[in-house]
C-alpha positions as semicolon CSV with decimal commas, in nm:
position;residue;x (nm);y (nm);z (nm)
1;X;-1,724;-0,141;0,673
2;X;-1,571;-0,234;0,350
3;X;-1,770;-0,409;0,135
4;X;-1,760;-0,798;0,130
5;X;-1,573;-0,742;0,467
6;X;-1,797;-0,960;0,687
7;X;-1,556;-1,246;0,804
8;X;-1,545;-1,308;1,176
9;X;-1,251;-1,091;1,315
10;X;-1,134;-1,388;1,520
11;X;-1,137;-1,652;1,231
12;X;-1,053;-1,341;0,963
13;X;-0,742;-1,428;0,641
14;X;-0,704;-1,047;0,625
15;X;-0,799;-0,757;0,811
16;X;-0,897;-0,393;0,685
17;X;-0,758;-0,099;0,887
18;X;-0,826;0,196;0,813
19;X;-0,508;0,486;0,867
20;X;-0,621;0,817;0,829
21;X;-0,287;1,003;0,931
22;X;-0,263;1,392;0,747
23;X;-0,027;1,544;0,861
24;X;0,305;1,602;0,699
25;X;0,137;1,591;0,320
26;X;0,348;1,859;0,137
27;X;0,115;1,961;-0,163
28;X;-0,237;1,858;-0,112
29;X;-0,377;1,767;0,161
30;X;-0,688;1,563;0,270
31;X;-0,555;1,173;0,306
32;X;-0,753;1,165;0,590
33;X;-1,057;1,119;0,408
34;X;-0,872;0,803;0,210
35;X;-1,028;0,578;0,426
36;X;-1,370;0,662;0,385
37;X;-1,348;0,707;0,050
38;X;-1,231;0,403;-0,020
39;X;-1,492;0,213;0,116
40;X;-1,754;0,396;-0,031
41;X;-1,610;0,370;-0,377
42;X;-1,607;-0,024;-0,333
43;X;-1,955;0,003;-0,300
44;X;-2,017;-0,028;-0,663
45;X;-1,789;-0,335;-0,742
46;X;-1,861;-0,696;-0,835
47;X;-1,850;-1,009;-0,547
48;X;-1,721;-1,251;-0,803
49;X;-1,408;-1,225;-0,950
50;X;-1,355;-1,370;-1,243
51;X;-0,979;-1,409;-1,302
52;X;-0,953;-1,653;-0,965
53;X;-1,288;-1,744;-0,917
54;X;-1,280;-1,626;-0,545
55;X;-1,579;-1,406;-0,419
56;X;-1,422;-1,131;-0,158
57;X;-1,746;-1,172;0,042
58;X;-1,569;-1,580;0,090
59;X;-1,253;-1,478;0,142
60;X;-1,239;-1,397;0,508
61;X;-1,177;-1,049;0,488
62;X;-1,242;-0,828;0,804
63;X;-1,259;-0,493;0,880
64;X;-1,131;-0,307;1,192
65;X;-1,227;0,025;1,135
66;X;-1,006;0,304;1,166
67;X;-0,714;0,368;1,388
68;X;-0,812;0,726;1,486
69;X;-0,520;0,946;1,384
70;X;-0,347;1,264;1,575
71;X;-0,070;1,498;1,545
72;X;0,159;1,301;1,684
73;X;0,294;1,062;1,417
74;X;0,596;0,879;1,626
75;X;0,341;0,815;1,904
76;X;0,010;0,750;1,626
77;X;0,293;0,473;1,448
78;X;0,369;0,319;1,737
79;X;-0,007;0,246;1,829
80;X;-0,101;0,112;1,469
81;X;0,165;-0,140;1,460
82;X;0,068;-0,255;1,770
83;X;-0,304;-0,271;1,600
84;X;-0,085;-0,421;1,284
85;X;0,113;-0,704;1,496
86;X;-0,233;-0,805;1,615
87;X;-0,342;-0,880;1,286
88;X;-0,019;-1,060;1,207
89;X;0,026;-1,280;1,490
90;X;-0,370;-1,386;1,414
91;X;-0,207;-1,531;1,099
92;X;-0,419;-1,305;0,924
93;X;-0,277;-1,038;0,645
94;X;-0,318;-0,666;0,748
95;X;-0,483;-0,455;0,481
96;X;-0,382;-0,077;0,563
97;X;-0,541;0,187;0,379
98;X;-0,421;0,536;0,436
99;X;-0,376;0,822;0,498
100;X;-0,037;0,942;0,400
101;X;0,238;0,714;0,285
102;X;0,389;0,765;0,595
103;X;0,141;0,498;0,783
104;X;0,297;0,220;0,595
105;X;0,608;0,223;0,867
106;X;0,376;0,093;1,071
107;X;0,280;-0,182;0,868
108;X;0,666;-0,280;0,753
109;X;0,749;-0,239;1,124
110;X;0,489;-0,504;1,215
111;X;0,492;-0,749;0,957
112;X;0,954;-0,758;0,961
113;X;0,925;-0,855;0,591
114;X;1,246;-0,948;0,366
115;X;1,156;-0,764;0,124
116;X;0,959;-0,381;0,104
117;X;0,813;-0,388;-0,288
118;X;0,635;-0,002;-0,327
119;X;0,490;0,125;-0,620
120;X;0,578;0,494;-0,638
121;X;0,582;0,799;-0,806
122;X;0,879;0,908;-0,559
123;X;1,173;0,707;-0,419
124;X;1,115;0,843;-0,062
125;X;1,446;0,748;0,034
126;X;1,456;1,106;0,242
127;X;1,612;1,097;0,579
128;X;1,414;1,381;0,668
129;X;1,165;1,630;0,451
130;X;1,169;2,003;0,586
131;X;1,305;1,837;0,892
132;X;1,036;1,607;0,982
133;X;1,187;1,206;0,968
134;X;0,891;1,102;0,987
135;X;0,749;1,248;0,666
136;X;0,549;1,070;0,325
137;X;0,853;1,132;0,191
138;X;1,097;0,935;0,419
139;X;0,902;0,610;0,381
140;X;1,101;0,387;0,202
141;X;1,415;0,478;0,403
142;X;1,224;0,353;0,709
143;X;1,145;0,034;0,552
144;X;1,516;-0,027;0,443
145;X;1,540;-0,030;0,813
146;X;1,347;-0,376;0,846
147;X;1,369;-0,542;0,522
148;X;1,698;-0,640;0,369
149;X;1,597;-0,490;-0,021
150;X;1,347;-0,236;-0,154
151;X;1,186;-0,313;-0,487
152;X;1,037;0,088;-0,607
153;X;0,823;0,051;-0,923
154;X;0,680;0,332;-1,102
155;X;0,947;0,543;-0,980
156;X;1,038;0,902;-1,195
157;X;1,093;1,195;-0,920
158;X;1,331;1,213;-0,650
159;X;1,620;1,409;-0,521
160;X;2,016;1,349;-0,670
161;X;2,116;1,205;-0,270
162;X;1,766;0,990;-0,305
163;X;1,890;0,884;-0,650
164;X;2,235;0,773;-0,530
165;X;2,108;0,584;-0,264
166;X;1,851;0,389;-0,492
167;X;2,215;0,285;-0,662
168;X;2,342;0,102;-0,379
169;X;2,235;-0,277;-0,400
170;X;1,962;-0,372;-0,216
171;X;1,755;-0,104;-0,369
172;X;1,597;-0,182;-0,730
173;X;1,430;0,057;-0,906
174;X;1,181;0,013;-1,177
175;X;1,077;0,346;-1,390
176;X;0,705;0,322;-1,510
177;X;0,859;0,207;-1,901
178;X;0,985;-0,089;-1,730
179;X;0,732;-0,205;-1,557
180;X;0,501;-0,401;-1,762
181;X;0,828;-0,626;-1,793
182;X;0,903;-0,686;-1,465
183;X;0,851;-0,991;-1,265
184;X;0,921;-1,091;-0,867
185;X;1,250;-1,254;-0,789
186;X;1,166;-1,342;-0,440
187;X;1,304;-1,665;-0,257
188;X;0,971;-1,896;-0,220
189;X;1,004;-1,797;0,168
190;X;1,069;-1,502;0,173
191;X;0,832;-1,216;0,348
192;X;0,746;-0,908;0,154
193;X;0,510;-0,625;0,224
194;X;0,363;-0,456;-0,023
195;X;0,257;-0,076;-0,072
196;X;0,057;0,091;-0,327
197;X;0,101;0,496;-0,306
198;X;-0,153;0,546;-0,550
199;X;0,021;0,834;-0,696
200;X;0,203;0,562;-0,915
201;X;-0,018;0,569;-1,103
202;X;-0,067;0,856;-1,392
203;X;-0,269;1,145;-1,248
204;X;-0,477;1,112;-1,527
205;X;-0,592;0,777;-1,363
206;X;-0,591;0,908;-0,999
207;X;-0,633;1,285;-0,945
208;X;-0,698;1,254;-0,590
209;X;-0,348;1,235;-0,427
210;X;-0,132;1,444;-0,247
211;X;0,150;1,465;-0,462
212;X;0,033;1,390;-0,826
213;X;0,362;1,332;-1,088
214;X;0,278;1,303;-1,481
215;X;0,407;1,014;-1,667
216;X;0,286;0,767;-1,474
217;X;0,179;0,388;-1,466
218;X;-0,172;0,328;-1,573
219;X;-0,457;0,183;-1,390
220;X;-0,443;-0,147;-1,614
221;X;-0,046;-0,174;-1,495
222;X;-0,078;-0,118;-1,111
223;X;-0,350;-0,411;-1,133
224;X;-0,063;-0,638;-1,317
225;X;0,176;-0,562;-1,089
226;X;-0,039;-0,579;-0,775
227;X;-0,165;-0,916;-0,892
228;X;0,154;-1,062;-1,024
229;X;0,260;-0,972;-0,657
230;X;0,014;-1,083;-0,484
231;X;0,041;-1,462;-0,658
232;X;0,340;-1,506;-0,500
233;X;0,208;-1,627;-0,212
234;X;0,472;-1,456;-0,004
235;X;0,295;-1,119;0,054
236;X;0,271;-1,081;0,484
237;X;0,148;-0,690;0,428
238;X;-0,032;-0,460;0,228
239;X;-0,120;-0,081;0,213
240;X;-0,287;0,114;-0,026
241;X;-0,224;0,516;0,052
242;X;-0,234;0,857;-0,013
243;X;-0,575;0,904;-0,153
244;X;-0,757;1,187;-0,064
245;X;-1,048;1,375;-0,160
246;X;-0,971;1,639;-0,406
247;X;-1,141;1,468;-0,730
248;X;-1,473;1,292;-0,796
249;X;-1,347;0,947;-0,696
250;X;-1,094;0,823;-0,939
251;X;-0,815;0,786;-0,685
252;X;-1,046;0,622;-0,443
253;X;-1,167;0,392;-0,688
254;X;-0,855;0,230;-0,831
255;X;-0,732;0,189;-0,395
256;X;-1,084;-0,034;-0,360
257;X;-1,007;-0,222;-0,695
258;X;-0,602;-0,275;-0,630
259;X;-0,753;-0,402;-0,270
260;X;-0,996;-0,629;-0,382
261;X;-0,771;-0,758;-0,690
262;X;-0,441;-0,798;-0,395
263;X;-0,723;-0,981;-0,209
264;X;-0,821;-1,243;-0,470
265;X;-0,503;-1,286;-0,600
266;X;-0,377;-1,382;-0,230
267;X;-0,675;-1,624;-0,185
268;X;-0,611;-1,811;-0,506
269;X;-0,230;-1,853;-0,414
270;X;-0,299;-1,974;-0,075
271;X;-0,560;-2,261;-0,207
272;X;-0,315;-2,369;-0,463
């Protein structure tokens, strides 16, 4: 269970699920120890918070457990946004942490938001990688087929097609200089779903990670930007992916911290 995650499933504000999908990872393997990891590295962490004043063991947070992942990814994303729309017509906010990026089509597909905003080493605007369309690397192209505009921050690597497509307008990309800057334009009702590939960030900051790009956002801005976010209000959906277990815990440790700060952030919005 994740820590602090003791709220009635039934009765539950948000709901941990666990996505350990591995299989089209095209460097280094091993997301599908993400899940795992990232509850034991929230082990060490702090009930209170002291920038909202919310304790995550009072916030109603739940935890499923994991969705058991196979080889089949079009049949394993249909069956965890079913598990996702469950969580969503409870009124409660799912909590997805990967496995590969590409488990967060099943969280866009069940939550329908406006708006996809993705922090991101890569625009993942791919059709198809090595002919797979369902690949980490196709994810954001799947959620452009839901929401009506992608926000990508922390953005430096992707193909010359992926780059021309991130031109057209209801794509917005922010590279990792920008990004302490930025602030959320969304419509006070609009729905947005929000996904942390923790690769955003700096390898220095998070090893662990299938596809690690230098020049990257550090820890200290994904927590901004997942908080600024995240006080909204408007955030239906959230994923945290692509850890995996190939350094002593870094990678694992900012996921459970970006969770936890998404999760008191949300709290504190909601009882304004």
């Amino acid at each position: 269970m994740f820590p602090g995650a003791g709220a009635d499933r039934d009765a539950a504000d948000f709901v941990v699920v666990g996505a350990p999908l591995d299989v089209s990872t095209s460097f280094q393997p091993g997301t599908r120890f993400g899940p795992e990891r990232v509850r034991r590295y929230a082990r060490g962490f702090d009930d209170y918070d002291h920038a909202t004043g919310t304790r995550f063991s009072e916030c109603g947070v739940a935890d499923h457990g994991d969705v058991r992942a196979w080889d089949d990814a079009a049949e394993y994303l249909e069956y965890l946004e079913g598990v996702c729309t469950d969580v969503a017509w409870d009124d409660a906010v799912p909590l997805l942490v990967g496995g590969e990026h590409t488990v967060s089509v099943a969280g866009v597909r069940a939550v329908d938001p406006d708006v996809f905003v993705c922090l991101d080493a890569h625009l993942d605007l791919k059709a198809s990688f090595d002919g797979n369309e369902l690949s980490h690397a196709t994810v954001t192209h799947h959620a452009l087929a839901v929401a009506d505009r992608a926000v990508i921050l922390g953005a430096r690597a992707g193909s010359e097609a992926e780059y021309e497509r991130a031109a057209e307008g209801d794509v917005d990309v922010v590279p990792p200089a920008a990004v302490p800057e930025w602030e959320p334009s969304f419509d006070a009702d609009a729905s947005v779903y929000c996904s942390v590939d923790v690769d955003a960030a700096d390898p220095a900051f998070a090893p662990g990670t299938g596809t690690p790009e230098p020049f990257g956002l550090t820890s200290r801005e994904c927590h901004a930007v997942v908080r600024t976010v995240a006080a909204t209000g408007c955030v239906d959906g959230f994923d945290v992916v692509e850890v995996n277990d190939r350094d002593d815990g870094q990678a694992a440790t900012l996921a459970a911290k970006l969770l936890r700060a998404f999760v008191h952030e949300a709290t504190a919005a909601g009882d304004a």
